[in-house]
C-alpha positions in Angstrom: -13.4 53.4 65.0 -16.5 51.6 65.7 -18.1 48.3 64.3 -19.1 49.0 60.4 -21.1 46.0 58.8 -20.4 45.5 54.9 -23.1 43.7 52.6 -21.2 41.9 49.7 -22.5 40.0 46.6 -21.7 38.6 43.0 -22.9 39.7 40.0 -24.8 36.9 38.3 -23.1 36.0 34.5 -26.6 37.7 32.8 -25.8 41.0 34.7 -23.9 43.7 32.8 -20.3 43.0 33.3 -18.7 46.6 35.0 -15.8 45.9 32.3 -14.2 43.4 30.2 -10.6 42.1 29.9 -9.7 40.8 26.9 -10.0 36.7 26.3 -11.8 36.6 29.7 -15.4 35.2 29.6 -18.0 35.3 32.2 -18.5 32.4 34.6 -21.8 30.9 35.9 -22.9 30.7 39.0 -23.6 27.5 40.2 -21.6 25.9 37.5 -18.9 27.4 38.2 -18.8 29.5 41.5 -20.9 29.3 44.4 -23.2 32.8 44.6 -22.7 35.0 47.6 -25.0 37.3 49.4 -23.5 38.0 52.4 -22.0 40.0 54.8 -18.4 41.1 56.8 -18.1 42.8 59.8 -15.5 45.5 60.4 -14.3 45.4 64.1 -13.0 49.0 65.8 -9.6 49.1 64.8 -10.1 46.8 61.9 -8.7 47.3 58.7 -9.0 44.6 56.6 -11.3 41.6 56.3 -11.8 38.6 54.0 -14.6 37.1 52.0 -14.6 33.9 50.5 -15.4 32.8 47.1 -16.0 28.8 46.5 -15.1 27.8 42.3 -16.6 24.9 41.7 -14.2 22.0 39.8 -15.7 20.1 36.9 -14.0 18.9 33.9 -15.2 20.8 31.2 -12.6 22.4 29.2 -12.4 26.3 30.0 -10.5 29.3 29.3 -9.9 32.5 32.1 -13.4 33.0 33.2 -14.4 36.5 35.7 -16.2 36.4 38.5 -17.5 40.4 39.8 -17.7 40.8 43.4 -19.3 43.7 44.8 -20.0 46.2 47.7 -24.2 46.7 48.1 -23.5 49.0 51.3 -22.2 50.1 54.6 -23.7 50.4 57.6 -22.7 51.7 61.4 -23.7 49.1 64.1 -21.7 50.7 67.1 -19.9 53.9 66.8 -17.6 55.6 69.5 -20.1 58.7 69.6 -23.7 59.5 70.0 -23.4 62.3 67.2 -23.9 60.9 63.9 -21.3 61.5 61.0 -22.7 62.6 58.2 -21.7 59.7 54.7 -19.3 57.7 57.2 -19.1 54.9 56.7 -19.6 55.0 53.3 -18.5 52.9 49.6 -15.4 54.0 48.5 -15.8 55.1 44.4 -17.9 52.7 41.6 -14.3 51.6 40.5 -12.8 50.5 44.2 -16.1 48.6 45.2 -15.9 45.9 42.4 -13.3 43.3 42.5 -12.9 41.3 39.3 -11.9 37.9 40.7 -10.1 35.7 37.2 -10.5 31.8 37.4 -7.6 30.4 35.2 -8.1 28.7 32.0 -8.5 24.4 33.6 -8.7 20.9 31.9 -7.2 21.4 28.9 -9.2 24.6 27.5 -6.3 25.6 25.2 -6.3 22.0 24.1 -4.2 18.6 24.3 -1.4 18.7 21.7 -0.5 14.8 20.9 0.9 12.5 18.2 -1.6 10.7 15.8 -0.3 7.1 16.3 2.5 5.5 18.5 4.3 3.4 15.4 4.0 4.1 12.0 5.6 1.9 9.0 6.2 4.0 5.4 7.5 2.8 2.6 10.4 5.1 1.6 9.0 5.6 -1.7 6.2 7.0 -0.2 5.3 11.0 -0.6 3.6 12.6 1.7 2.9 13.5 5.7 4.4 10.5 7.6 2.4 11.1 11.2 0.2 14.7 12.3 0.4 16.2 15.6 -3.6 16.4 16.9 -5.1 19.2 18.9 -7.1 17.2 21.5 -10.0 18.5 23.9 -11.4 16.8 27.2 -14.9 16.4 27.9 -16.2 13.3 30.1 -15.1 10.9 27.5 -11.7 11.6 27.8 -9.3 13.3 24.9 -11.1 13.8 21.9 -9.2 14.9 18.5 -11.5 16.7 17.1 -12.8 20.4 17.9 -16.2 20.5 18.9 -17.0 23.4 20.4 -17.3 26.8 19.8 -16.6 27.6 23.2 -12.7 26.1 23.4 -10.4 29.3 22.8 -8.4 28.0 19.1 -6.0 30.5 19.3 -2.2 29.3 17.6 -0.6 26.3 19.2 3.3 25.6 18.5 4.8 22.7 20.1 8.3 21.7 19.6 9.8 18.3 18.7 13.0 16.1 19.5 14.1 13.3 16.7 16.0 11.0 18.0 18.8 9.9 15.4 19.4 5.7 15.3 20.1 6.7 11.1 21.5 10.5 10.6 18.9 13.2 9.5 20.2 13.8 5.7 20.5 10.4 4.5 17.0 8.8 5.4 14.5 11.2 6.0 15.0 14.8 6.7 13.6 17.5 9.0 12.2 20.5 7.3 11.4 22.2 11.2 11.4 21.3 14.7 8.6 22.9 15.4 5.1 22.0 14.5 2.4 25.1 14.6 -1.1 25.1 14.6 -2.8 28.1 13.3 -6.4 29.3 15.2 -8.8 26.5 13.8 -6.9 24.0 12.7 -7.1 20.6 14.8 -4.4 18.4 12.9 -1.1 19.2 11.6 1.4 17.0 9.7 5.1 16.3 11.6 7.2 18.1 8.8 9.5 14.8 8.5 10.0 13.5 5.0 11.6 10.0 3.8 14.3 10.3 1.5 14.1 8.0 -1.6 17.4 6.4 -3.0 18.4 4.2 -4.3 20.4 2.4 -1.5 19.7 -1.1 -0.7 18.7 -1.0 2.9 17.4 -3.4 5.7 14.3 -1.9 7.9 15.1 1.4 9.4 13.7 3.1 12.2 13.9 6.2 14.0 11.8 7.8 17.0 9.7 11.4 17.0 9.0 12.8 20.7 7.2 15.9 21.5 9.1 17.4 24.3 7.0 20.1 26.8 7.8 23.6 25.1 4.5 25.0 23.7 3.4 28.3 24.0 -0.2 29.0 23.2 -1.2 27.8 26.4 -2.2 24.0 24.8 -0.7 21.2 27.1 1.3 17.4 26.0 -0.8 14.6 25.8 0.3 11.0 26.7 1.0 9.8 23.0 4.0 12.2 22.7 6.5 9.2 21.1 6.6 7.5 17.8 8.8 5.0 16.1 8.6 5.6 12.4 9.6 2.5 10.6 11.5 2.6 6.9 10.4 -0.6 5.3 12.9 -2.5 3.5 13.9 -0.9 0.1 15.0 -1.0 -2.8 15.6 -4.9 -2.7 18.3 -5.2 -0.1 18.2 -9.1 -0.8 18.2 -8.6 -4.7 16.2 -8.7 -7.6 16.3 -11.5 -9.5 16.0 -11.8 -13.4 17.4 -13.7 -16.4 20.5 -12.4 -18.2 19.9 -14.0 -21.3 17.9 -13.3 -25.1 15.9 -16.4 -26.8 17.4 -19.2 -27.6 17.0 -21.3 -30.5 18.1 -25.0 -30.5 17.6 -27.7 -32.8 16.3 -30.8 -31.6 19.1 -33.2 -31.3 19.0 -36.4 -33.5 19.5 -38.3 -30.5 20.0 -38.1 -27.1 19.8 -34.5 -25.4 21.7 -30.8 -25.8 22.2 -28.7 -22.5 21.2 -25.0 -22.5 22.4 -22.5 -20.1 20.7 -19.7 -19.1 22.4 -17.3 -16.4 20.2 -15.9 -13.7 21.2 -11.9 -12.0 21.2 -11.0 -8.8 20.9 -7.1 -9.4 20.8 -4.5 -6.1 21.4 -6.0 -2.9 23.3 -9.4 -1.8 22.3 -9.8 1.8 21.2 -13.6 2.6 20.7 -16.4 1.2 17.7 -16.5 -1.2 16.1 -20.0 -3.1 14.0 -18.9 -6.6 12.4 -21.4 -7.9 11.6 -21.6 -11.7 9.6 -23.6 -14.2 8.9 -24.7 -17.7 6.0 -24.8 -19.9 4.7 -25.0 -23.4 1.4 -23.2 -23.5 0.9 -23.3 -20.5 1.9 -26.6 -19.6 4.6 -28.0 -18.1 7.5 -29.1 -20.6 7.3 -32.4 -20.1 9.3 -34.6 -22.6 10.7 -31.8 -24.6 13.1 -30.6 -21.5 14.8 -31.5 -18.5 13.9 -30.6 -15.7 11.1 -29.2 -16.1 10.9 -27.3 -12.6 13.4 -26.8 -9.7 15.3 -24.4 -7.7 18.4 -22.2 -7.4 20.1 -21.1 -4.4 22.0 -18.0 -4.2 24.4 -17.7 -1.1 24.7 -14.3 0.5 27.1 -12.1 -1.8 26.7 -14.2 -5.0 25.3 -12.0 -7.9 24.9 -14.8 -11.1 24.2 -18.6 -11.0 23.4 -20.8 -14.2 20.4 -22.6 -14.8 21.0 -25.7 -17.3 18.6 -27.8 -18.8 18.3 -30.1 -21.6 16.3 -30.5 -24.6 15.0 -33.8 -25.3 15.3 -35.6 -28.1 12.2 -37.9 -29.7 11.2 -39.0 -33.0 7.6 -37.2 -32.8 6.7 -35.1 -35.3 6.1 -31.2 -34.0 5.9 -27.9 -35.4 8.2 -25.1 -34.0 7.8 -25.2 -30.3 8.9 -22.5 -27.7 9.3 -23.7 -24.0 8.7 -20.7 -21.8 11.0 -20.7 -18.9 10.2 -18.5 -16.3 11.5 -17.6 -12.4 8.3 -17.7 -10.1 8.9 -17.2 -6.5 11.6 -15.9 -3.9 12.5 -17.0 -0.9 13.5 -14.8 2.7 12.5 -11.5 1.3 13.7 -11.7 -2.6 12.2 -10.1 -5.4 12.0 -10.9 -8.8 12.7 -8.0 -11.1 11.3 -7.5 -14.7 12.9 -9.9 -16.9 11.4 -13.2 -15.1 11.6 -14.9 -18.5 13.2 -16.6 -21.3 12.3 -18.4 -24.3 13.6 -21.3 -25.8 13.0 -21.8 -29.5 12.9 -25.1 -31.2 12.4 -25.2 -34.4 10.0 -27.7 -36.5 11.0 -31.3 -36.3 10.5 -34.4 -37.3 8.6 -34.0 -40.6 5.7 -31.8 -38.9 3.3 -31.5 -41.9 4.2 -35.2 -43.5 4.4 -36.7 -46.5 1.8 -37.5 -49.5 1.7 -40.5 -51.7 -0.7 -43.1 -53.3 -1.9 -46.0 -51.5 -1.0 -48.0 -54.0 1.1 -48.2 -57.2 -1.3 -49.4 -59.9 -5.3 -49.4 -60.0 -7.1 -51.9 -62.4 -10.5 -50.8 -63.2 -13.0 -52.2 -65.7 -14.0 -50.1 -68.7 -17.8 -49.3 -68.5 -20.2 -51.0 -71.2 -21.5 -48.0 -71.1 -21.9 -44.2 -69.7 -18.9 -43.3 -66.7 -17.4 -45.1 -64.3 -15.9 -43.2 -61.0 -12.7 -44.7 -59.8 -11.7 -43.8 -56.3 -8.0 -43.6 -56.0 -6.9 -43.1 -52.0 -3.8 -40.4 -51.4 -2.4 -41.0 -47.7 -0.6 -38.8 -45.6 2.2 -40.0 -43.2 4.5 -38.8 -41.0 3.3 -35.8 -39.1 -0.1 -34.1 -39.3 0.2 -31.1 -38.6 -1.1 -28.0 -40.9 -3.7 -27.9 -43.7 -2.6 -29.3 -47.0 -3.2 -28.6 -50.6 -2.8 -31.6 -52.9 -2.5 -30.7 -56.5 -2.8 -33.8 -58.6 -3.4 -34.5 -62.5 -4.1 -37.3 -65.0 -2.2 -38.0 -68.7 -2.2 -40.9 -71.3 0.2 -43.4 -70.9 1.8 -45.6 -74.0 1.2 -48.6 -72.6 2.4 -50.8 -75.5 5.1 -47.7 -76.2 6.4 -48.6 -72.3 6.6 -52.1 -72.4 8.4 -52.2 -75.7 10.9 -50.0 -74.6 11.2 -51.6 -71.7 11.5 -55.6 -73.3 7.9 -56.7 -71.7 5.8 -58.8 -72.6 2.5 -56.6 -73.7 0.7 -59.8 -72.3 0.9 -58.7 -68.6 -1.8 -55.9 -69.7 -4.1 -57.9 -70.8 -6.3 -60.3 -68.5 -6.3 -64.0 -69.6 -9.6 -64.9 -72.2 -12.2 -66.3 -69.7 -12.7 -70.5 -71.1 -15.5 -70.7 -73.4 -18.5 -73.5 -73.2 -19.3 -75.1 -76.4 -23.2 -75.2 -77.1 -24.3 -77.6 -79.8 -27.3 -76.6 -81.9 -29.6 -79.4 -82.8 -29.8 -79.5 -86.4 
């Protein structure tokens, strides 16, 4: 009965909250409601009436926040009769004139859960986290990984993944969960997919991680929810190539040229056709003269698993010590390794009289017997034939019977002796 005016308001955030619900913070006014002061009227007959609250939208991340409303009073404008009531109208008890109004958590306040990268290529010997799922918070600048304030709620996230299977879990990676949970403060956690290691020769391998939308914690998807993980090539699907062969030792050939064969393997995988080239060098250089080729190329067809490399070792009439020519693979062609044994050695021993040979210049040395005191005689030893090496020339002198010599052997002792030299006769006057 009557016309009752009621005087409303909001509590501002620094007045004393009447109670507190758990995980609900205090909103601001003017940040994020409009203040009221204000009033309703009750018409006679009236029972209920509405007052309006305005929430302001920004985009800062938030969790539940309260907003009080309350009575301030009551008061009669027109009643049905002159004789006043005594407390009517009147508030209704301290617990029924308060209304706790809850604005829900917005923008991402329990966070962005998203992958850490759209593609990712691993190597399948690698050990470790492949790709993390981020807990992302807005702000003006968009999603940002990283937690920055104190005010975001970082209560558990768990978000659930899909894998979708182009190779079979269990023989190329495996899934230890489907599930990826972030405990309260953590911001980054790994995808708990793992690469098997065999030792299979494979091609490139992929397969795709999606984060589909069941997540509990109240964290939402973010828009990088896909990955394709890529399994590198492994374990040398187009083979690894080394020699099948120990060194070699060959003699030079008097003449002419010997062939040597050495086989090349093609150990793990066959796919493709694959060109190694190889070359040949003595310290360092190439080979030239003392093998042929002395560089070149062999092609291995797809399937094929040996092929032999021949050469041939030259002949030439130069002296040399013992030489050993180095062949050695040094390249691959269309995605071909070369494995540890890349080289061989061919052996060829000392040729040609390498160190030489020592003799006299000359047979015979005629020297004229001193008048007096020493005379030196310089008698010149030559080496020929190769010079290789430091020698050591032991030499010694001994009496010879000349006379003895020539008698045994029928001379004539006059070869020994020089002719007299003509004389000039001088005549003395008397």
């Amino acid at each position: 009965m009557g016309q009752v005016r009621v005087t409303y308001g909001t509590l501002n955030e620094a007045d004393p909250a009447p109670h507190r619900t758990p995980g609900v913070g205090r909103a601001t006014e003017e940040q994020d409601f409009v203040p009221l002061l204000d009033s309703v009227v009750f018409l006679a007959n009236q029972s209920e009436a509405n007052i309006t609250l305005r929430v302001l939208d920004d985009e800062d991340p938030e969790r539940d926040e309260s907003v009080f409303v309350k009575l301030i009073s009551v008061q009669l404008i027109e009643g049905e009769q002159e004789r006043l009531i005594s407390n009517s109208p009147s508030l209704g008890p301290r617990t029924d004139i308060i209304a706790e109004v809850i604005v829900e958590a917005s923008d991402g306040a329990f966070g962005v859960l998203q992958l850490s990268a759209s593609a990712v290529s691993v190597a399948e010997h690698y050990v470790g986290p492949i790709i993390n799922v981020n807990t992302c918070w807005w702000d003006f600048r968009g999603c940002i990984c990283q937690v920055q304030s104190s005010a975001l709620d970082r209560q558990s996230q768990r978000v659930h993944m899909y894998l979708s299977v182009y190779n079979p879990i269990g023989e190329d990676y495996s899934v230890a969960s489907s599930d990826v949970v972030l405990l309260e403060g953590e911001s980054s956690k790994s995808v708990p997919v793992y690469v098997i290691n065999d030792v299979v020769p494979e091609l490139e391998e992929t397969f795709l991680i999606e984060l589909i939308n069941q997540t509990t914690g109240g964290a939402l998807l973010g828009g990088l929810t896909r990955a394709i993980i890529t399994i590198l090539p492994s374990d040398d699907p187009f083979g690894a190539f080394v020699f099948q062969a120990v060194p070699v030792t060959i003699e030079e050939p008097g003449s002419n040229s010997i062939d040597v064969t050495l086989p090349i393997v093609r150990n793990a995988g066959t796919i493709g056709t694959v060109v190694i080239q190889w070359r040949a060098t003595v310290n360092g250089k190439l080979a030239v003269g003392d093998i042929r080729p002395v560089s070149g190329e062999v092609t291995f067809a797809p399937g094929e698993t040996m092929k032999m490399l021949r050469v041939e070792i030259l002949a030439d009439d130069v002296p040399e010590i013992t030489e050993i020519i180095k062949v050695e693979l040094t390249g691959a062609s269309n995605g071909g390794n070369l494995g540890a044994d890349t080289s061989v050695n061919i052996i060829v021993p000392a040729n040609d009289n390498p160190y030489g040979t020592v003799h006299f210049q000359q047979s015979v040395y005629r020297i004229q017997e001193p008048l007096e005191g020493v005379y030196s005689a310089n008698i010149s030893v030559q080496r020929s034939g190769g010079h290789f090496g430091r020698l050591e020339i032991v030499y010694s002198t001994f009496e010879i019977d000349i006379v003895g010599l020539a008698l045994d052997d029928g001379q004539n002792l006059l070869i020994y002796y020089d002719l007299p030299k003509p004389r000039h006769s001088i005549h003395c006057p008397h």
